[in-house]
N, C-alpha and C positions, 0 to 999 in steps of 0.2 A: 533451340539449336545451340549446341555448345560451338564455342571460337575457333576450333579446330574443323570441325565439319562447314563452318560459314568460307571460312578460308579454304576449303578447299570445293568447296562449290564456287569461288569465285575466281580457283585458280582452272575450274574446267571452264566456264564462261567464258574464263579469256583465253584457255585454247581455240575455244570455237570459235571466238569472235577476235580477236588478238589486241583489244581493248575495253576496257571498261571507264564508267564515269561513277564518280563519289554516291551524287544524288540518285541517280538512280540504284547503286545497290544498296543504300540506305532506305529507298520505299521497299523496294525488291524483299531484306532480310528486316526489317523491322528496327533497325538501331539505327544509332545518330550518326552522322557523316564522321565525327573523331570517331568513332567505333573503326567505321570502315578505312579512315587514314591509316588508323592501327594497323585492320591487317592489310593494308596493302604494304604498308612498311617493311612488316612481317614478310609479306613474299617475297619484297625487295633484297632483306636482307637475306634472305634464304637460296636468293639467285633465280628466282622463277619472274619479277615480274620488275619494270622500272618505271618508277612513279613519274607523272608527268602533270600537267597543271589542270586539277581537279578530277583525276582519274588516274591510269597505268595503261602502262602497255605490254607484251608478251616480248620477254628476252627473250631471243632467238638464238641467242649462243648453243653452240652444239654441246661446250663442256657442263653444262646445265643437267642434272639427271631429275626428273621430272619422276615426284610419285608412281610408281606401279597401276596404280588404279585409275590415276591422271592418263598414263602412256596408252593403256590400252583402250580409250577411248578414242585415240589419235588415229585417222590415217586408216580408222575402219575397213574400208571398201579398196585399199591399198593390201593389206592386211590379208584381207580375202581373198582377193586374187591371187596371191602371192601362195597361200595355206590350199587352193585348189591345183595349181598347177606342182605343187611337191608331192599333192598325195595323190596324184595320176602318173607321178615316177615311183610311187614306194609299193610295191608289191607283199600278198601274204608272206608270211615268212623272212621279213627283212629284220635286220637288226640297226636301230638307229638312236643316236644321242641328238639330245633337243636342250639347248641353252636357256635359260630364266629370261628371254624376252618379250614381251607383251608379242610378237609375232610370230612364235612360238607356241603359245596358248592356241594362233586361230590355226597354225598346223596341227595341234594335238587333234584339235575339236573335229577336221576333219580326216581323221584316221583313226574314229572311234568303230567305222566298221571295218579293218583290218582285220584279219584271221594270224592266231601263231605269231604278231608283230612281238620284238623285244625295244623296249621303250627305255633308255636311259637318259635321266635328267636330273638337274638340281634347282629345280623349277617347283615351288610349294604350289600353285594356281596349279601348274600342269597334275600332281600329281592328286589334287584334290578332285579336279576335273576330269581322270580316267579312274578314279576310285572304284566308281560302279561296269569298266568294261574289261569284263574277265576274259575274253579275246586275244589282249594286249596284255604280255608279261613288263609290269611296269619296275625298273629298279631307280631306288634311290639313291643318289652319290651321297649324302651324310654331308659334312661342312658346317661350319658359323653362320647362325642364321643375320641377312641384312635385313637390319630397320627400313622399311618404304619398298623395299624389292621385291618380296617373295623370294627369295631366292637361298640358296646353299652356297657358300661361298669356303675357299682357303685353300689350306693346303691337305685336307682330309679330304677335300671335295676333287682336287687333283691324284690323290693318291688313289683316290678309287678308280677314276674316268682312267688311268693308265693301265690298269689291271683289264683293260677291256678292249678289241678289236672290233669294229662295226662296220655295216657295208656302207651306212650314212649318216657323217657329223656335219647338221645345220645350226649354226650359227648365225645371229644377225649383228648389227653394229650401228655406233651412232654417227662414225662415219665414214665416206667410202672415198678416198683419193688418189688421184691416180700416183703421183707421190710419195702420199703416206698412207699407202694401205687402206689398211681396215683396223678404226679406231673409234677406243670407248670411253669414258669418262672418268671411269671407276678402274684401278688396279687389278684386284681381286677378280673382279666379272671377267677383265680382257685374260687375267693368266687363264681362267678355265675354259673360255672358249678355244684360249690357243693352243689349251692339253686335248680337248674335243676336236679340234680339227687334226692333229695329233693322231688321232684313234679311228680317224675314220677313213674308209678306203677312197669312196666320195666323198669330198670336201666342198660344203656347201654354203655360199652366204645368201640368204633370206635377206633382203634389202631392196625396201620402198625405197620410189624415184628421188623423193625428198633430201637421202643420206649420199646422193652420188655429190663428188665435191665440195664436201665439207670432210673436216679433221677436227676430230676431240683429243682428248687430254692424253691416254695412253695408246701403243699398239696394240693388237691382235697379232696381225701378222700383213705381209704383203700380197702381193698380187700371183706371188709364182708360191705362197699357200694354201691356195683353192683353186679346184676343180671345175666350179662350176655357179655361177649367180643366175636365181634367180629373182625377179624383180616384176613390178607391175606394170610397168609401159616399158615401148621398145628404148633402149639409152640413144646418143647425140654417137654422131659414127665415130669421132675421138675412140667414145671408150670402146664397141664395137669391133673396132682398129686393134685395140690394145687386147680386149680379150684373143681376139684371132693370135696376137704374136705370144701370150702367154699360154694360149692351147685350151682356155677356159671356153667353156659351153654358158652359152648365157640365153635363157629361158624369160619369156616373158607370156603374157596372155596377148593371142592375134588379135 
């Protein structure tokens, strides 16, 4: 196993488990406990993980952008709920833009039996993953590919998502506050999602319970930018409250 694949099997471990110990990932992978100091080190410095006496623990910081391959293992059965109740609002014949986030992939997944659907995204997973359904006219926005994302990113990836009008732009975020919005880690991610909500006549945010009151690094946009959240559990009546006075529809599974 190369250093790169050991390190990031130990960075999914400790999303699942939100700790790990020296000794045991040392029987676990085969190398000596400085092997595994190393990469804990490594994830430390990397912002994913904070060493603690003979193991690590899972940073929790929201400004953290967590591998692609890492995120979409997260939050599963959040995820799914979430990708069932949008594609029971999206009917044959819609036109919809879908943002590069791991909760996004489990919307595309389910709207692969859509009829006539127009699919735009800057999503490499998503568009590898509708390759084979000729159903879905899928377009790609072009962009600077990012390292660890899958994604399309810039200003080629905003020039195109303008030249377009859709009946639904969903969006997800890393974090949702009643304060500040809807926010993401990364620069580049938050301008395109906020050219996509931009372009769409529904404006949607896709967001697990997890991201309610937490704030990352950059904006999206605020609360009177979207139409409509939906989310996997019912929210705390605060927000509830708040959506009712911003006129937002907020969907969750009964």
């Amino acid at each position: 196993m190369l250093a790169i694949e050991r390190r990031n099997a130990i960075l999914e471990k400790l999303q699942a488990e939100r700790r790990v110990v020296v000794s045991e990932l040392s029987q676990i992978y085969k190398v000596s406990e400085e092997t595994i100091r190393r990469d804990l080190e490594k994830l430390e410095n990397d912002g994913f993980a904070i060493k603690s006496y003979g193991g690590a623990v899972i940073n929790e910081n929201a400004n953290v952008d967590l591998p692609f391959n890492i995120r979409k293992k997260r939050n599963v059965i959040s995820k799914q709920k979430i990708a069932e109740v949008i594609s029971s609002r999206i009917k044959d014949g819609t036109s919809i833009m879908l943002d590069a986030s791991s909760t996004a992939v489990y919307i595309a997944k389910a709207l692969k039996e859509r009829k006539n659907l127009t699919l735009i995204t800057n999503s490499i997973e998503i568009l590898i993953e509708m390759f084979d359904t000729p159903n879905v006219n899928v377009l790609s926005t072009g962009g600077a590919m990012r390292e660890g994302s899958f994604a399309l990113v810039g200003p080629q990836t905003d020039k195109m998502l303008n030249s377009y009008h859709v009946d639904m732009a969903i969006v997800s975020a890393k974090g949702f506050d009643l304060e500040t919005g809807l926010t993401d880690t990364e620069e580049l991610h938050a301008n395109n999602k906020k050219t996509m909500l931009h372009a769409g006549r529904e404006k949607v945010l896709a967001v697990d319970s997890s991201k309610f009151g937490k704030t990352a690094f950059t904006e999206i946009g605020t609360l009177e930018d979207i139409s409509m959240v939906v989310t996997d559990a019912k929210p705390d009546e605060v927000w509830l409250q708040a959506f009712k006075e911003y006129g937002i529809e907020c969907i969750y599974p009964e």
